[in-house]
N, C-alpha and C positions, 0 to 999 in steps of 0.2 A: 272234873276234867282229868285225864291223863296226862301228866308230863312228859318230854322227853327233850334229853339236849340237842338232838338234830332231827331234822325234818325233812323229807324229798317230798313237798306236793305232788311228785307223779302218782308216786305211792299211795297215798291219799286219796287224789280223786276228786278233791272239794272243789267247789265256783265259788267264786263271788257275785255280786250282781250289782249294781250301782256304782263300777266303779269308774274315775273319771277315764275317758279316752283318748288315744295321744294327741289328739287335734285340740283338746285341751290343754293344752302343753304351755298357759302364759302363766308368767311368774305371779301369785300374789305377793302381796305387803311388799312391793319392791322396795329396794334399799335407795338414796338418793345421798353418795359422796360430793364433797367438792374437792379433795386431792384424793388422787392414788400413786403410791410408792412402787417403782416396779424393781425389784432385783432377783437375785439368783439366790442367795443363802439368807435363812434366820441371821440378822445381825446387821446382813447389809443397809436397811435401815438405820442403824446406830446412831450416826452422826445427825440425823434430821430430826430425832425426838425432842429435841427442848424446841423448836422452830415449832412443828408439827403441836404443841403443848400450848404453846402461846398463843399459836391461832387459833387452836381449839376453844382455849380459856377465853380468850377477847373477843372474838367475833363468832365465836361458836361452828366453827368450818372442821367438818368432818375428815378425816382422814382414813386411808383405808392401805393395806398392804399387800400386794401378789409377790409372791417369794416363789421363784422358779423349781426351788427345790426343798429339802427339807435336811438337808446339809449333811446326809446321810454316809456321806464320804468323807468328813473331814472329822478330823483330833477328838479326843473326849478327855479334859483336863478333871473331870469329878466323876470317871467313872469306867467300866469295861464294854459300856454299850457300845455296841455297835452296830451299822444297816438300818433295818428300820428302827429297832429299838432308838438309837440314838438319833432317830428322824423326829418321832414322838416326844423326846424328850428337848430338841431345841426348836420344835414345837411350842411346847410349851413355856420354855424360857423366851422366846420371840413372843409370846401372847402377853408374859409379865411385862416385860418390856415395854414395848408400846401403851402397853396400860397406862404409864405413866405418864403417858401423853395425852391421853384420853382416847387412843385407838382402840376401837374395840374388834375391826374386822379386817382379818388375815386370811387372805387367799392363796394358799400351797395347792402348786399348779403339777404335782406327782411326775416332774423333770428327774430325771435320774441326777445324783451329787456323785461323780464318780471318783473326781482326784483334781488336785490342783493343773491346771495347764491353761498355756497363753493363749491357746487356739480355740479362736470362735469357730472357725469352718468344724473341728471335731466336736466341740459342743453341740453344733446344730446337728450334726452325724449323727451323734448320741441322744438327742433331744427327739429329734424329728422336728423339722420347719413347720409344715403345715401346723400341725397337730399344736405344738406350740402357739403360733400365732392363732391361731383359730381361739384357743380356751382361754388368752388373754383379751381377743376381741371380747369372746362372749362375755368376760367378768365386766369390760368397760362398760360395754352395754348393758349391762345387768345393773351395773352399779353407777351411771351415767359422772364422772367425777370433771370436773370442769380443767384442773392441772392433774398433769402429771411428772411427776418427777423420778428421774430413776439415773442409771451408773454412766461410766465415761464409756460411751459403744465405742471407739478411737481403738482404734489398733496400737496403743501408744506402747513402750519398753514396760515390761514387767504387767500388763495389763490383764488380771484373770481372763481366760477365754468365755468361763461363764458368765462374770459379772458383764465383759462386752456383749455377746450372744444374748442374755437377758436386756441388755440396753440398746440394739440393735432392734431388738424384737419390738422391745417396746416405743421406736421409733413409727417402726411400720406398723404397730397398732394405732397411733396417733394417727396415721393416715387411712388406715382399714378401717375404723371403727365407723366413719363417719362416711362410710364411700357403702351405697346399697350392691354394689354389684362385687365386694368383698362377703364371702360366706354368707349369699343370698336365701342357705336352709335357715341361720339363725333366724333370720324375718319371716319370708316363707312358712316354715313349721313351726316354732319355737316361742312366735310371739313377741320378739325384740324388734330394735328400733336402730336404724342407722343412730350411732350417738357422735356429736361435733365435739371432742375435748377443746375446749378452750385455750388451752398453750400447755407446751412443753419445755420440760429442765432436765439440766443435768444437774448432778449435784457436785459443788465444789466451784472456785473459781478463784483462777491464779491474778495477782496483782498484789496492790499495795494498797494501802492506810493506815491508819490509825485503827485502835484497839479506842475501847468503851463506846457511848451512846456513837461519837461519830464517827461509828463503822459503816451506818447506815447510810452518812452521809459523804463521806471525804472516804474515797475509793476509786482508785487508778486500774482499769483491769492490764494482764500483764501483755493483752494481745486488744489494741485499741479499741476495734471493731466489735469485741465481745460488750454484749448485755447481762451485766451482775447484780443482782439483785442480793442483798445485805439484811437480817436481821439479827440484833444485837442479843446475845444471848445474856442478860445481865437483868432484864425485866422480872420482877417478882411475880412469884405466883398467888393467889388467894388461897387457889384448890392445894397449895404444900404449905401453908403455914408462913408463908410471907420467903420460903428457898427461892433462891435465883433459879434460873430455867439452867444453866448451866450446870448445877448443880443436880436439879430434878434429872439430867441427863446422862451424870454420873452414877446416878442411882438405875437411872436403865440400865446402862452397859454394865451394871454387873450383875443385873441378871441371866446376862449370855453366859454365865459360869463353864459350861463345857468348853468356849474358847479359850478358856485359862483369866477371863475379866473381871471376876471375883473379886480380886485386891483391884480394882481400878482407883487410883489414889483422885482425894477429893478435888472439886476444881476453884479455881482463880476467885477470892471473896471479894480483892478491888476491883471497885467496879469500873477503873481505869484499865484494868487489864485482862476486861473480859471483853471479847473478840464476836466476830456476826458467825452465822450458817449463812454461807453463799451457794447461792446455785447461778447456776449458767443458762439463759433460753436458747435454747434449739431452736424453734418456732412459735409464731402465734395467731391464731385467728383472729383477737380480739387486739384495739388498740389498748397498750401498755402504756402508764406514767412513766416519768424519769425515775430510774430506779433509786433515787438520792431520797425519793420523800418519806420513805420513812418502812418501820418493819414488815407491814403490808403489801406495800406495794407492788411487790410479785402478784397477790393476788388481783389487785386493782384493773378493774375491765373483766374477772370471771365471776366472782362470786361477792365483790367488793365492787360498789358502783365508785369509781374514781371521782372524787370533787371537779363540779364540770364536768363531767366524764359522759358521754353515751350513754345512751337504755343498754342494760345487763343484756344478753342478747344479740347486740350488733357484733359483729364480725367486720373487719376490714384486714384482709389478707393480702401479701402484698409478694407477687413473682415476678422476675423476672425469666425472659425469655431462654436465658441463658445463663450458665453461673460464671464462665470466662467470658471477656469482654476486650475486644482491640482498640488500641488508641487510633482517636478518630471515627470510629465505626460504629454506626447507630444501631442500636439493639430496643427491642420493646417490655415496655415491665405496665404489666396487669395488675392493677387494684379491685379485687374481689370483696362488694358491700352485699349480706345479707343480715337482718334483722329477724326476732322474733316476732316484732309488732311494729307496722306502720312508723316510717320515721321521713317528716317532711322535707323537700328541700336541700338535699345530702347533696355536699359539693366535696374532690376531693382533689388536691393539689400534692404536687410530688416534686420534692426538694433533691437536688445532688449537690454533690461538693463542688468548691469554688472550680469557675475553669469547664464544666459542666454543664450542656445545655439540653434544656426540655422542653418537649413540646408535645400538649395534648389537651382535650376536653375532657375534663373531672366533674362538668354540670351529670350530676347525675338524677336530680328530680328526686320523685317520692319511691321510699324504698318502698315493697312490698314484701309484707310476712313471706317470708322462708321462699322469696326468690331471688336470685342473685344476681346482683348488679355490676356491668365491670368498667372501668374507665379503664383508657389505652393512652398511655405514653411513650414516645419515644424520646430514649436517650444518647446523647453523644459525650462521647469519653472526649479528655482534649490529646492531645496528640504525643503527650510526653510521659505517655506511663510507665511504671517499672512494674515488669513481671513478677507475680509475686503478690504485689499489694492488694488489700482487700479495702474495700470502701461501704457506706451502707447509706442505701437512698432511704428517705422519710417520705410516706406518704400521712396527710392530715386531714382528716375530712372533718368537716363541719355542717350544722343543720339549722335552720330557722331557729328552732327554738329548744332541742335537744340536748343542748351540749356539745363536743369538737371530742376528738381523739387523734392518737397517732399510732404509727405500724412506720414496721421497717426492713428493709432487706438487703441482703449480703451479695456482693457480686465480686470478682477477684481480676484485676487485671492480666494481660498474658499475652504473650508474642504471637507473631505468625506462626513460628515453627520455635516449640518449645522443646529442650530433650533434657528428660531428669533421669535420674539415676534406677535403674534397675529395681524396683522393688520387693521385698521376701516376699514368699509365696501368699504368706495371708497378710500380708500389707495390700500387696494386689487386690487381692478375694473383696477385700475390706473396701478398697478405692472404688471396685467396681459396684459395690452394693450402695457405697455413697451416690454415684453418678444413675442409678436404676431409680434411687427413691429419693433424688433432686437433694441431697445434702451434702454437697462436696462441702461445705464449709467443715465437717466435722474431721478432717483430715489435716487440721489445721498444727496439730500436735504430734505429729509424725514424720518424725525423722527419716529422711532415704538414708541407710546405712545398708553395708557389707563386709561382710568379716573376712580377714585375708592371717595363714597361719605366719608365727613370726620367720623372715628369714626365705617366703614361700611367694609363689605367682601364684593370680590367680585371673580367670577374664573376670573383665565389668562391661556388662553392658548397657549402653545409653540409649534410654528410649523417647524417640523422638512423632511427634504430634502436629499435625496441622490444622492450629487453629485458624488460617485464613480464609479467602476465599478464591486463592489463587493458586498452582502447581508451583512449590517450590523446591529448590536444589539448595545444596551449602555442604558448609563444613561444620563439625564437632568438635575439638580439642578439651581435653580433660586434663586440667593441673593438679599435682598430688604436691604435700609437702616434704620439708628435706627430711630425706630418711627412705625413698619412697621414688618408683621411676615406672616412666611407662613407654612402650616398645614405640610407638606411633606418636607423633608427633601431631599427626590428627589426620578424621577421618570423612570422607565426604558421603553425601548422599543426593539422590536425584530425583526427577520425576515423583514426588511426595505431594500428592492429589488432597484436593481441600478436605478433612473428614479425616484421612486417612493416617495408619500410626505405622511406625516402621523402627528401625533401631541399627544401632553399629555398637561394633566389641573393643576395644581396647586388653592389653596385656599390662596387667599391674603386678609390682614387684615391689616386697617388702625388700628395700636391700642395704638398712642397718637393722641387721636382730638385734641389738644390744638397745633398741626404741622400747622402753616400756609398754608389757604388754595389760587385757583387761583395764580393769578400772585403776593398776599401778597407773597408767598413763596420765597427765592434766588434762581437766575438762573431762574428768570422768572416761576416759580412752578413746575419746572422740581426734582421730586425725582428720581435719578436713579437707576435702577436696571441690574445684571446682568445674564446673561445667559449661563449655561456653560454644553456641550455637548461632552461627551467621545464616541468612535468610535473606532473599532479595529486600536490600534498603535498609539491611540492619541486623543488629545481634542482641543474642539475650543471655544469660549470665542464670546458673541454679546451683545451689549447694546440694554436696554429700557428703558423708562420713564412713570413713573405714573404721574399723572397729581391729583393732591385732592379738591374736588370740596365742597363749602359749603353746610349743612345741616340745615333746620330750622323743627319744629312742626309747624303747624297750626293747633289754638285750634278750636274747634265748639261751635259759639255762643248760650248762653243760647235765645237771640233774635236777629232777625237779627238787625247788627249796621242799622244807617239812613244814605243811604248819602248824606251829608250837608258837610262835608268837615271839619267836626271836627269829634274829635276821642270823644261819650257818655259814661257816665257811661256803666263801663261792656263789650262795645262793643269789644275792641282789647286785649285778658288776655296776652296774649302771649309773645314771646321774642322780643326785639324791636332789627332789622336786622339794622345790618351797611351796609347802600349805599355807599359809600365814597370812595374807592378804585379807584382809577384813572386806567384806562384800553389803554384810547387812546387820542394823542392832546397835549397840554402842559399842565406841571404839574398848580397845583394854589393851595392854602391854602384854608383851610375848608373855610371863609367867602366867600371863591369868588363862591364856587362850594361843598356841600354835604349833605348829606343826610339820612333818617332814613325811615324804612318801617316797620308796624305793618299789621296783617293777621288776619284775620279769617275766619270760612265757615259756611253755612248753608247747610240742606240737598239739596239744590238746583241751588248754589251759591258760590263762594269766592268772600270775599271781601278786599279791600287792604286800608288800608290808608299812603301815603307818604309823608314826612316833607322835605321839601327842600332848604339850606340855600344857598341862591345866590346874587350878589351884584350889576349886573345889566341883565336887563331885555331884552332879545336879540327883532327879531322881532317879532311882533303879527300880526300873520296871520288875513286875511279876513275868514270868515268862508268856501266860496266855495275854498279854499287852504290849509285844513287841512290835511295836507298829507306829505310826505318825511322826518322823525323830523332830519335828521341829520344837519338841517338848522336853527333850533332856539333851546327858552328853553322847553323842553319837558320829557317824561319819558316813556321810552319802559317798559311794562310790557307783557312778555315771557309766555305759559306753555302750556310743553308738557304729553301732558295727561297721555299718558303710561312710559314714559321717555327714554332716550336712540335715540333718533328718529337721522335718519341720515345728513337730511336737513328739513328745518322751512316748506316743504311744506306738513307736518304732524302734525307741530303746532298752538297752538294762539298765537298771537302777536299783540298788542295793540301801539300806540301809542297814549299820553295823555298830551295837550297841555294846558296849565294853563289857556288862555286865549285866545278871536279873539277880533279883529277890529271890532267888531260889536257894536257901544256903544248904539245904538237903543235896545237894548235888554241887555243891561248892561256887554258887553263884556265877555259873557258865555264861559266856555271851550269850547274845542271837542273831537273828536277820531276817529281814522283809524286805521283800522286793516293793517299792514305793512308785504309783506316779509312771507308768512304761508298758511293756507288752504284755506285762503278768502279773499284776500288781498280786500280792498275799503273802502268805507265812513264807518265809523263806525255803523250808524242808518240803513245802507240795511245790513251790514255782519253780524250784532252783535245785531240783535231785542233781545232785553229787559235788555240790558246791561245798566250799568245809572253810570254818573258823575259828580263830583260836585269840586269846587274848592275856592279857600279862598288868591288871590292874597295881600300881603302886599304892603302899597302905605304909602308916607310920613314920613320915608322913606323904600324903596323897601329893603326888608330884604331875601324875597322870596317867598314860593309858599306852597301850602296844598293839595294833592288831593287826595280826596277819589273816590272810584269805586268798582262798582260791577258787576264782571264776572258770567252769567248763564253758569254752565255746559254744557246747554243746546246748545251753542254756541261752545265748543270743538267741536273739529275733533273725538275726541273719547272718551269713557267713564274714567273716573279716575280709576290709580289702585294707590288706599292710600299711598302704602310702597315707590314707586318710581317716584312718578311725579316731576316731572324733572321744573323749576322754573329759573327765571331770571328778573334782575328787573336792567336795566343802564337806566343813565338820560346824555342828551346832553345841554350842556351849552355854550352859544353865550354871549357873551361879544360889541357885533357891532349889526348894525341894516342892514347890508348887506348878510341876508342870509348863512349866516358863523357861523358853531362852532367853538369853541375852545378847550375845553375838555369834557371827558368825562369819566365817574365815574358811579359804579353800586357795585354790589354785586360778581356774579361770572363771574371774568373777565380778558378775553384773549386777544392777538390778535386774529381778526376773530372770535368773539365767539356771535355775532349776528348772524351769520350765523351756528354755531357749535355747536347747542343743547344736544349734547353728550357730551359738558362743561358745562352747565346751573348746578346751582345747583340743590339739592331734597329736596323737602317742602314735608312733610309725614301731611298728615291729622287725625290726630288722632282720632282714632273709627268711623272713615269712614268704609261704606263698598263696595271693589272691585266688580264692574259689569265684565264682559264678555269684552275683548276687541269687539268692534262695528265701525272699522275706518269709514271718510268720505271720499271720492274720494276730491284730493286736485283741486278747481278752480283757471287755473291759467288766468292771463289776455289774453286777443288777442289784445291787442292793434297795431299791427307791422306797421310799413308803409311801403307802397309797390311801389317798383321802378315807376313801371308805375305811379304812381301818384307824381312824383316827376319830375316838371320841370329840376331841376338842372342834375340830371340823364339823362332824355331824348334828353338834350341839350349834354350833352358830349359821348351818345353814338351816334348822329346822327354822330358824328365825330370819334368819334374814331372804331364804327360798334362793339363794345362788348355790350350785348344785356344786357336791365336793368334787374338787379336782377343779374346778370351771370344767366341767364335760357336760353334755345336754341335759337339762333338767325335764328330768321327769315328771309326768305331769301330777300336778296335787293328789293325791288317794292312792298314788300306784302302790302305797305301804302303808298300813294303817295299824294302830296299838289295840290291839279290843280289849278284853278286859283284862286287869292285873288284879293279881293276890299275891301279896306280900306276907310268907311265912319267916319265921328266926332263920328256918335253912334253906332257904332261896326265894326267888323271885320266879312266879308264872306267869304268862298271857299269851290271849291269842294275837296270833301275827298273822296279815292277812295278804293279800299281793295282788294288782290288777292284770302282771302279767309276768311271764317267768322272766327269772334273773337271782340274786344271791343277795340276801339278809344276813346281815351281821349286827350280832346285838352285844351289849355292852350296858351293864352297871357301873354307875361310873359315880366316883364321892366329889368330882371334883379336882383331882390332884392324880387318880389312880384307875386302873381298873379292877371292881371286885370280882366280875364273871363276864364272862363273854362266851361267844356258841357263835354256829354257822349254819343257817342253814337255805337250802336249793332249793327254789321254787320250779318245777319243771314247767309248769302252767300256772294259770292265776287260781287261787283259791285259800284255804284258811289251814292253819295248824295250831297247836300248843306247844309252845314252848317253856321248858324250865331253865331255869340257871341259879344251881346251888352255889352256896353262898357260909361262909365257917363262922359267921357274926351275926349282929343287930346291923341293919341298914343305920348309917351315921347320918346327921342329919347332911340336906343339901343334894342327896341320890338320886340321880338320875339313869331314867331308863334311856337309852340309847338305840337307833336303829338305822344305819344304813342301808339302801337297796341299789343294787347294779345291773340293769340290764344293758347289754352289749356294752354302747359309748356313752350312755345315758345313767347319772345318779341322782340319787335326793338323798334325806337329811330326817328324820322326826324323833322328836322327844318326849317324854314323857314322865314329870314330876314323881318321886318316889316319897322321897321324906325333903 
């Protein structure tokens, strides 16, 4: 044979002949989960591994993970990787990981990981919807998992936009997957099957108990209505040597090394004060046990036949007409029975709370396989509800001789004419995605807030809703507390037709500045306010929250300061800003950690100088790793031009590091623009920006750094009265990549990412240009399945195609023969039809060789991939093939 490292079949010329065709396109050996993990980055799993471990070990329940990306964007605490290299490698750290659970199957769905931000809407931006929800459809169906559990999709404060966007998706895959007339190609061509998941979770769930075994049992959730499901993570394991799960779980999370979890300190050995994995249900097809009986019990009715419980199989799903509900007014809720097998007799009765009346026929007779049965009740509320309140009907069916279950649903009481407070843009986005795919309950943890600057007016407006069935008219009045006024006394509105939404403004006025602004305030800077709305025969009553954000001047330099890193005569006239404000981390006293900022501008420029008092010196980067600052001591400095901006990819963001490893050049600062319009090295994003800094040594007291921002470098022109300003610094205390606290000016949880919290620097006698945005660059860095041995190697086996992209039908790549020399590895590579082969010698941990090569047309070639050793044992040949949207997966044993 001839070798060669690349191949173009055009050139060649070769056919094949016998090879499968795309109408062969169904999976062999399918794979058969009973949970799938849905999130956005390696890690996000973390918390679920000893849970995931335990049901593995005790009842042998498979678990499976789709990771929306490959986290390709975020920190590297062991290393310089970055893009895809550092996709590949928390790849791999996500594979160890879960190992300890007994997971073996990781679905990286090649979602771009671009930067941290709170914003689902830019996520999907970034993501693409379809295309997302489609390749998680196909993995459910591929991998048919009965639960799934994945992140808070809640638009709640501080909420990653991926991790919601990921949890979002993976709601509407709960409902896609199981729906034919969702991505009817995957059935149609592809050979899949509508799949029913069985129930849905979130992970996590707020309340109260007890810590040890009766976690499982004695648990109060924090919001009544919520279903929590409890396992105690204190269970021994066999498969570790008799280690608690909690334990085995510590040993996961630090295999995520790149997040900096490597030191994760050991967990809790009494087993008094070892605490459950709670997850929260979203929804469920199947009747659920009381979640008190015990560490299963989430599973119990999917893959765990409940004692007493239904045939595995039955589904009893339970909607109402409506998710709002008026006092007095009868609304209908549907009980949906379908079985996999014949179940006699099914009768199914529907409980409300006291005060509550029902009426309906639940005789449902004999179910029949896979068709659906529905009983119809009507419900009436009693006449004194408060808006607001959430309630949850039981429905219980029972059977001749089958067994009984129960199922339950959420419905939320609400006035004729309700008016809440104004919602941020992707609160809204968020509300109306709930109300499209029937889950307003999940909006349960979100706050109506608006931020008002200290000292400043702003409008609020109140948006008002008719949920009755009649036209009505009324009044509004909005109460603010002291400290706090508003122009109107109140406001009316008319003719508001049943169905229909409408709204009125209000003028609110901070008018004592001296009220604590940020999270200085009590109750975490929540001033509340209320809302209260008259309606023919009554009134309803809703809360909000102002949020008060700090205000500074920036004076204009009579000359521009010099930066050198001390404050010249003249140069700073201005107010000198308190940093100091602890926002996130552990708290520490001003030596250990704070801080002071002085401002000014030029017609061309701002310039900042910040004084830093800190009491040890975390790590000092090399200069080619200036990047991520949530890892050492550094200082984010924020600004958004116009102010208000929804997410940071309409801002600047700076990150400004006191010092590198560089001592050949006397260990100079640097800067990256982080997380905004331009994210990268500071010298390509931010020509003609300049910094300068003044480290204390002998002893280290802390840090000096002055900088000067060109306008010119905004996303868009300044408008004076509202630019929007932010200025937190991160402090490490270790030299392992690790902060500890962190402290700034206006500061939230999640207000890196929440620019609509930053505070407002007014420029005095500046003058406003024309808004002029800039289209936000966001990275491409993704890694892509096909280039990921670890991937290629677990779909050759398991036939779910890398990427979840359409799998290609069996043959379309094929290994022919191999010869294994000391200096490389040959074989023929064969194709059914053009597309791109990427091959890969892989030991297990590494790549030894790898080659590309083009198939123009289907046909055969030889390939070589030299090799500087003896193949180690455990070598595998590796081969991915891509045509168009369609991949597969094969391997082939070396040594």
């Amino acid at each position: 044979m001839r070798w060669h490292a690349k191949a173009v079949i055009a050139a060649c010329g070769l056919l094949l002949t016998g090879l499968a065709s795309p109408a062969q396109a169904k999976p062999s050996q399918p794979i058969d989960l009973d949970i799938m993990f849905i999130g956005a980055h390696p890690d996000d799993e973390a918390g679920q591994l000893g849970m995931f471990g335990y049901w593995n070990e005790t009842h042998d329940m498979k678990a499976g993970v789709i990771t929306m990306t490959r986290g390709e964007g975020g920190g590297n605490a062991v290393g310089l990787e970055e893009g895809p290299a550092l996709g590949i490698l928390r790849e791999a750290e996500e594979r160890r990981a879960v190992g300890w659970a007994g997971v073996e199957n990781v679905y990286n769905l090649d979602a771009l990981d671009f930067y941290y931000t709170a914003s689902a809407p830019l996520s999907e931006q970034i993501w693409g919807y379809q295309n997302s929800l489609s390749r998680i459809v196909r993995t459910i169906r591929a991998t048919k998992p009965e639960v799934i559990v994945t992140m808070n999709p809640s638009a709640t404060q501080g909420n990653h936009g991926n991790h919601q966007e990921a949890a979002m998706l993976a709601v509407e895959a709960f409902y896609a997957a199981a729906d034919p007339k969702a991505f009817p190609e995957q059935i149609r061509k592809e050979g899949l099957e509508p799949f029913r998941v069985a129930r849905l979770f979130q992970a996590g769930g707020s309340g109260s108990g007890a810590n040890g075994p009766a976690c499982e049992t004695a648990f109060t959730p924090a919001q009544p209505t919520n279903v929590v499901f409890g396992t105690w993570q204190g269970y021994e394991s066999a498969r570790h040597d008799g280690t608690r799960w909690n334990q085995v779980n510590v040993w996961a999370r630090r295999e995520y090394a790149s997040q900096g979890w490597a030191n994760t300190g050991d967990a809790a050995t009494d087993p008094a004060a070892i605490g459950c994995n709670r997850i929260t249900m979203i929804d469920s097809r199947t009747p659920y046990p009381d979640p008190r009986v015990g560490g299963t019990a989430a599973l119990q009715g999917t893959s765990i036949r409940a004692r007493g419980g239904l045939p595995l199989g039955t589904e009893l799903h339970v909607r109402p007409e409506s998710w709002e509900v008026l006092a007095g007014q009868p609304f209908v809720v549907k009980t949906h029975v379908r079985a996999t097998k014949a179940v006699p007799g099914a009768r199914v009765i529907l409980e409300a709370p006291p005060g509550w009346t029902v009426k309906g026929n639940g005789d449902i007779g004999a179910v029949t396989p896979e068709k659906e049965s529905v009983a119809r009740f009507t419900v009436t509320p009693p006449t004194n509800l408060v808006a607001g309140e959430r309630f949850r009907l039981k429905a219980t069916m029972t059977t001749k001789k089958d067994g009984w279950g129960s199922n339950t649903t959420l419905v939320q009481a609400t006035a004729p004419v309700r008016g809440t407070l104004e919602p941020l843009p992707e609160v809204g986005d968020f509300r109306e995605w709930t109300e499209r795919n029937g889950v307003q309950s999940l909006d349960a943890l979100i706050d109506s807030m608006l931020s008002i600057p200290s000292g400043g007016t702003r409008p609020v407006r109140v948006d008002l809703t008719n949920h009755g069935d009649q036209v009505q008219s009324g009044t509004v009045k909005l109460s603010v507390p002291t400290g706090f006024a508003v122009a109107e006394a109140e406001q009316g509105y008319s003719g508001l037709r049943p169905g229909a939404r409408g709204s009125v403004t209000f003028t609110v006025t901070n008018t004592d500045a001296s009220l604590p602004t940020a999270n200085r305030a009590p109750n975490d800077g929540r001033y509340p306010v209320r809302i209260e709305t008259s309606y023919t025969g009554g009134s309803a009553a809703e809360p909000g929250v102002l949020n008060i954000v700090p205000v500074t001047t920036i004076p204009k330099a009579a000359t521009a300061p010099v930066v050198d890193g001390t404050a010249g005569p003249g140069e700073y006239t201005g107010e000198v800003v308190d940093i100091s404000t602890r926002w996130e981390g552990s708290a520490a006293p001003a030596a250990d950690i704070s801080g002071t900022a002085r401002l000014a501008y030029t017609d061309d420029a701002v310039y900042a100088l910040f004084d830093i008092t800190d009491d040890v010196l975390g790590t000092v980067l090399p200069p080619e790793d200036c990047k991520r600052p949530r890892r050492n001591d550094n200082i984010e400095f924020g600004i958004d031009p116009r102010g208000g901006s929804p997410n940071t990819s309409t801002v600047f963001n700076v990150a400004l590091f006191p010092a590198t490893d560089d001592p050949a050049r006397g260990n100079p600062p640097c800067y990256a623009r982080e997380r905004d319009n331009h994210q990268g090295p500071g010298p390509q994003t931010a020509p003609g920006m300049s910094v300068a800094s003044v480290v204390t040594d002998n002893p280290y007291t802390g840090y000096r750094i002055e900088v000067k921002v060109p306008f010119s470098v905004l996303p868009d022109n300044v408008d004076a009265a509202t630019m929007g300003m932010n200025i937190l610094v991160n402090d490490s205390d270790t030299q392992d990549l690790s902060a500890q606290t962190r402290v700034g000016w206006s500061t939230w949880s999640g207000v890196r990412a929440d620019p609509w919290r930053w505070g407002v620097a007014r420029l005095d006698g500046h003058a406003t240009q024309p808004s002029s945005p800039n289209e936000p660059i966001i990275p491409d860095t993704a890694a892509l399945s096909v280039n990921s041995p670890q991937t290629i190697l677990q779909s050759s086996k398991d036939k779910v195609a890398p990427g979840g992209w359409t799998a290609l039908p069996d043959g379309t790549v094929r290994i022919g023969d191999v010869t294994k020399r000391r200096d490389g590895v040959g074989f023929a590579l064969k194709a059914g039809k053009p597309g791109t082969a990427r091959a890969f010698v892989w030991d297990g941990d590494s790549v030894l060789a790898q080659t590309t090569v083009q198939f123009g047309r289907r046909g055969e070639t030889d390939v070589w991939l030299p090799l500087g050793g003896p193949l180690p044992s455990g070598t595998t040949l590796l081969v991915s093939y891509q045509s168009g949207d369609a991949t597969t997966g094969v391997a082939r044993r070396l040594r």
